[in-house]
N, C-alpha and C positions, 0 to 999 in steps of 0.2 A: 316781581311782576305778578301780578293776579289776574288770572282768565273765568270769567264766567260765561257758559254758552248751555242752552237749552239742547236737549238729549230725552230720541226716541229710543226704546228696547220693546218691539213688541206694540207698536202703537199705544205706548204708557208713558205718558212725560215724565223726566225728571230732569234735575241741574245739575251740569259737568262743573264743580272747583275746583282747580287748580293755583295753588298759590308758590310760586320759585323763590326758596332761602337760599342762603350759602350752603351747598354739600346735599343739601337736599328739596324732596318738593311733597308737600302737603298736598292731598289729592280727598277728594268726596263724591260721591254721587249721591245728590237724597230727591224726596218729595216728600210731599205735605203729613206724610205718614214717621217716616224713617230714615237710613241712612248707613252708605258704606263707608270704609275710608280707610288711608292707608295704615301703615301699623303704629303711626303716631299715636293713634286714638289709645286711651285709657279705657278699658273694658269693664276691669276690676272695679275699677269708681263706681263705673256708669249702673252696673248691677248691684251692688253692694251698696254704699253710699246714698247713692243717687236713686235708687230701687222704687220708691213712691211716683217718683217721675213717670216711672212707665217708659225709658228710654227704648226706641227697635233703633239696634244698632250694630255693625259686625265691620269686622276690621280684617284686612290680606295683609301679608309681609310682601315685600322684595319686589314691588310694583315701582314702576316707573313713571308710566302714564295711566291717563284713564282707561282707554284700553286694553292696559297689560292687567288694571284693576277687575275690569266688567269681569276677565277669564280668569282672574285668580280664584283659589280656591277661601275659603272664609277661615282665616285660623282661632278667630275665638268670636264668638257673640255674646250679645245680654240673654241675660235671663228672659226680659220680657219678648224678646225674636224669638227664643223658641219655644216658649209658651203661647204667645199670638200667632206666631206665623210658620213653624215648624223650621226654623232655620237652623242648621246644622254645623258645624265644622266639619271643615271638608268640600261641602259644595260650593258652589259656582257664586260670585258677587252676584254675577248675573241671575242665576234662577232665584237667587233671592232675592232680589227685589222683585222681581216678576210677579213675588208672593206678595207682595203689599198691595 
């Protein structure tokens, strides 16, 4: 199943995804800027590889819902998050989007 539902933090729109596999759940929150997501995300690509893109993008482990995501801490980002937006590992999904 796939849930999409619009999501305030801070009077800041963004879109809640949620997509449920077998054993596990694909989770995101972005806007028109950037994007969190669960530890599915590929980080290494997205900076490396994909680097011209300009990707803002940072990924939590061991989340469950969106929720458990907003408060997780960010275990790895792009290079372009914390060159654009000062995003860190470590901090909050939440206070980093708040930066976009």
């Amino acid at each position: 199943m796939v849930t999409v539902e619009p999501l305030w933090i801070n009077d800041k729109p963004f879109t809640a995804v949620q997509v449920k596999l077998p054993k596990t759940n694909l989770m995101v929150v972005s806007n028109e800027v950037g994007y969190i997501m669960c530890g599915a995300l590929d980080v290494d690509l997205l900076s490396d590889k994909l680097y011209e893109r300009q990707i803002v993008a940072g990924r939590a482990v061991g989340v469950k819902t969106i929720e458990d995501l907003l408060e997780a801490p960010l275990d790895k980002v792009t290079t372009t998050s914390k060159e654009k937006y000062g995003w860190e590992e470590g901090m909050s999904c939440k206070d980093a989007l708040l930066r976009l």
